[in-house]
N, C-alpha and C positions, 0 to 999 in steps of 0.2 A: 692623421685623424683615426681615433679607434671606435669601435661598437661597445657599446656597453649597456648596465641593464639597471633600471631602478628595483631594487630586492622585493621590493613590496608589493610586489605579484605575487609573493611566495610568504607571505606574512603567517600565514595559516600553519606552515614550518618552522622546523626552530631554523637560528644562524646557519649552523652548518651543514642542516640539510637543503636548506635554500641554495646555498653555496654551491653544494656538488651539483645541482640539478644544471645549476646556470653553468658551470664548466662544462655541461655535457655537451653543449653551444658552441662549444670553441668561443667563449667570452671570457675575458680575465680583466676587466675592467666594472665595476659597481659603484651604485650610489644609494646609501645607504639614509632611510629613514631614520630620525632621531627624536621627534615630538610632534605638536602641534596634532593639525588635523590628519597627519600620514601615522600617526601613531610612532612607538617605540619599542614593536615586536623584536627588532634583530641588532638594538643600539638605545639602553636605555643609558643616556648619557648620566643622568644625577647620581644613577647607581654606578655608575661604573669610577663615577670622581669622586667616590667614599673607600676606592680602594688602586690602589696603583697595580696590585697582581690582574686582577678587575682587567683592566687596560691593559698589561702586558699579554695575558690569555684573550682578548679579544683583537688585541696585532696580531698575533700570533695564528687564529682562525684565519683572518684572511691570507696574512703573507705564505702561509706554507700549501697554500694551495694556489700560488702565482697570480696572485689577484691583486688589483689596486685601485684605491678609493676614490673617484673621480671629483664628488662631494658630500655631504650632509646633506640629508632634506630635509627644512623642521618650518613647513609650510602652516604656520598658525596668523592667528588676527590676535595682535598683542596691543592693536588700540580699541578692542571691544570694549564697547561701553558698560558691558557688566565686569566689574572690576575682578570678581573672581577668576572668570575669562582672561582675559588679558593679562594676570600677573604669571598666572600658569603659563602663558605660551608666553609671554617675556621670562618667564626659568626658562621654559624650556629653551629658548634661543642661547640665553647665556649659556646655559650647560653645555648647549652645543660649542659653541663659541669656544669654552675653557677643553671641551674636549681633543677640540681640531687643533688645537693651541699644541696637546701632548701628543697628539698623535703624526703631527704635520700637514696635516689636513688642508689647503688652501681657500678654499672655494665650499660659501654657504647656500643651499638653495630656500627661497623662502618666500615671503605674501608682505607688501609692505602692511596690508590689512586697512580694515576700516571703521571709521568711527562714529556713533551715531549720528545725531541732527543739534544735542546741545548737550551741557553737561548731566540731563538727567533723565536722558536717554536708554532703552531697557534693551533694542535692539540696533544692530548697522542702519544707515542710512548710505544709500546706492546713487547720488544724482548722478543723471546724466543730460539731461539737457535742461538748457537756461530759464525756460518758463513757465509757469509762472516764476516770479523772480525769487522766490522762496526757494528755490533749489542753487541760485546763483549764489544766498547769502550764506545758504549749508556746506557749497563745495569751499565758499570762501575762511569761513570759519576752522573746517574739518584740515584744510591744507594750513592754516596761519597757527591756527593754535592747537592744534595736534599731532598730523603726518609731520610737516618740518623739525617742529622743536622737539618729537621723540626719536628718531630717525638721528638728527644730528646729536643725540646722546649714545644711544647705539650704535654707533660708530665710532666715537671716542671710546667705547669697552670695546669694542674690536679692536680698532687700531691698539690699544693699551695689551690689548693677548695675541699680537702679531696675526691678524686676519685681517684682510687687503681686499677681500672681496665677496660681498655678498650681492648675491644674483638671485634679482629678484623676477616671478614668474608673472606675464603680463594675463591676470583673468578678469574677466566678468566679475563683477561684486567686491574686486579689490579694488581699492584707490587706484592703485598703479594698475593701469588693465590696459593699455598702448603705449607705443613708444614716446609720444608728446608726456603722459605723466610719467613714463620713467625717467626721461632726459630732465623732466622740471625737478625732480627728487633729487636726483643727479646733481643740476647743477647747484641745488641751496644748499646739498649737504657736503658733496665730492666725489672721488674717483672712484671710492669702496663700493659704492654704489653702480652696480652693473646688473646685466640681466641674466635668466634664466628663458633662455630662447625656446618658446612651446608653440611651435606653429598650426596645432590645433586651434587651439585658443583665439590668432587672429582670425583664422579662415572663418569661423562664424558670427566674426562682427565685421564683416566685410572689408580685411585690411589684407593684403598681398601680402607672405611675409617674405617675401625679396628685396619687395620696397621697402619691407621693414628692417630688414638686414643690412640693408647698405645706408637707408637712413641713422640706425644704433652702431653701426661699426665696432671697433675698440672697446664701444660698453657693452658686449655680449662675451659671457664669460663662460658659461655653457650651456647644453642646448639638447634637448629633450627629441627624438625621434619619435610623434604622435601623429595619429592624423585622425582627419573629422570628415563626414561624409555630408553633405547639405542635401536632405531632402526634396528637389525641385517642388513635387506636389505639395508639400506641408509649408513651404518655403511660399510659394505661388500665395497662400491665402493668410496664411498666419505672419511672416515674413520671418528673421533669425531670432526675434525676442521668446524666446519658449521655459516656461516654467514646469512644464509636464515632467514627470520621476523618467531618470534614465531610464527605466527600465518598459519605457511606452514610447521601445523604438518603432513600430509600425505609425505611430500618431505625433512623433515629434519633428523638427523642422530640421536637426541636424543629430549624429550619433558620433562618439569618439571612435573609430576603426584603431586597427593596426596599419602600420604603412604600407599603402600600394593597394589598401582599400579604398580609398576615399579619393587620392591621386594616385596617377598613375607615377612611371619610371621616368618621364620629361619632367615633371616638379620636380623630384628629390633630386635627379641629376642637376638643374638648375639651382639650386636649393645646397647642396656641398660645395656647388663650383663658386656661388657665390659669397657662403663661408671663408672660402679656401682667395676670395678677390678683396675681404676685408681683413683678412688676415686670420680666421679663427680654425686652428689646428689641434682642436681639443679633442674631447669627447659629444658622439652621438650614443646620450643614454635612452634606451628604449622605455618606455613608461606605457605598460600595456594596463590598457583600461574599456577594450574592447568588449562589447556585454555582449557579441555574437558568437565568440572566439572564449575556448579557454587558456587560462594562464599559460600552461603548456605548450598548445599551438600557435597561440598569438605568440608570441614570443619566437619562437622556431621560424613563422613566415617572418617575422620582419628580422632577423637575423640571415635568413636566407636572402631577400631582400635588397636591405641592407649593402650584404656582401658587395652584390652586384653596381652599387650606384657610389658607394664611399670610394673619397680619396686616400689612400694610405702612403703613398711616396713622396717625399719632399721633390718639389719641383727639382727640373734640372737646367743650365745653362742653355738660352735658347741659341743653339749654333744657327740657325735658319736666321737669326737680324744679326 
């Protein structure tokens, strides 16, 4: 299991100053922004597939600084009901797609997304609970005649450019936002369909993500090193549903930390060990989003961190049984 880092802490950089900073880390593993809502500061895929030198000088940035690409991020909503919306980040998926194809890229990180309430819809529609039943006939509709049958097309262009896995991240405001709708995605469309494991994300809709891990198994493809802090006071009267701008962390119910903020070193110890009991030996990418903490230092504590709690040895022969 290696540490690694999502770039897009350092967006404000070009590529290759990003790069060195994060080597100064002792990290040589990245995962690199490609579209959607992460932007396309350090990987603008369309341009780079209008020219093959393009792509050779951008292998090229990474490999000669011992670095390698864990995945693509290109986290957009490509069933947005405003079509301009949606067609933009379905390119930009493809481009990713076609890019990871040349690059050998295995693994897409991304937002199954969401769709409005009918077809003439201006914004998402979010149901979450069943009643009034006007919410039961939206989730029924948004799953039957849009997540499904677009889902099972983009996956036929992946599997068709050798991509096997796209790992999708469980949030709030996306269709897919727990393991119950990622495993339903799963199973109507297939195995390509796996997750992008952000354990921020469950902690503030009240899901364990242990239980969540051992519940997705085998469909967790990689997996985001985040943590979220739950407000007790804000928590007590408001409960975890908070609309308020990240940046009104004194008055909101929960904030994203860096790790070892939020939990301490018993979670993430539990939390690799039982990675490492489903079998997932990838990468932990750091995805610092931390509004207390700058880019720089967040990044550094959970590196430091990190160190302490990652498994990095392949198991050995237990002589003791």
């Amino acid at each position: 299991m290696k540490i690694g880092v999502f770039t897009a802490l350092f967006q404000n950089r070009s590529f290759e100053e990003a790069l060195d900073m994060i080597k100064q880390f002792g990290i040589d593993v990245i995962e690199v922004g490609t579209g959607g809502f992460v932007g396309n500061a350090h990987c603008n895929a369309s341009l780079l597939l209008t020219d093959e030198m393009k792509i050779t000088q951008f292998k090229r940035v990474v490999e000669e600084r011992g670095l390698f690409i864990s995945a693509f991020s290109c986290h957009g909503n490509p069933l947005h009901p405003q079509k301009a919306i949606a067609d933009k980040h379905q390119q930009d998926l493809r481009d990713t797609i076609k890019l990871a194809e040349k690059l050998g890229i295995e693994r897409i990180n991304l937002f199954a997304g969401c769709p409005g309430d009918s077809e003439n819809s201006k914004y998402p529609n979010w149901p979450v609970c069943p009643w009034p039943d006007d919410y039961l006939a939206i989730s029924k509709w948004q799953w039957e005649e849009k997540i499904i049958p677009f889902w099972q097309e983009e996956v036929k262009f992946a599997r068709q450019h050798g991509i096997h896995k796209l790992c999708f991240e469980m949030h709030p405001g996306d269709s897919v936002y727990n393991p119950e709708k990622l495993l339903r995605l799963r199973e109507a469309v297939g195995e390509e369909i796996g997750c992008n494991f952000d354990p921020s994300h469950l902690f503030w809709q009240g899901i364990n993500p242990i239980a969540a891990i051992r519940k997705l198994g085998q469909a967790i493809y990689h997996v985001h090193a985040k943590d979220v802090k739950i407000d007790p006071f804000n928590t007590s009267v408001n409960g975890v549903l908070d609309t308020k701008h990240y940046s009104e962390e004194m008055n909101r119910s929960w904030i994203f930390r860096t790790v070892g903020y939020g939990h301490g070193y018993q979670f993430w110890k539990d939390f690799v060990s039982t990675l490492r009991l489903i079998g997932y030996d990838y990468v932990l990418s750091i995805e610092h989003e931390d509004s207390l903490m700058s880019s720089r230092e967040g990044l550094d504590k959970a590196v430091t961190f990190l160190k302490e709690i990652v498994l990095t040895e392949e198991c050995q022969k237990m002589f003791w049984a």
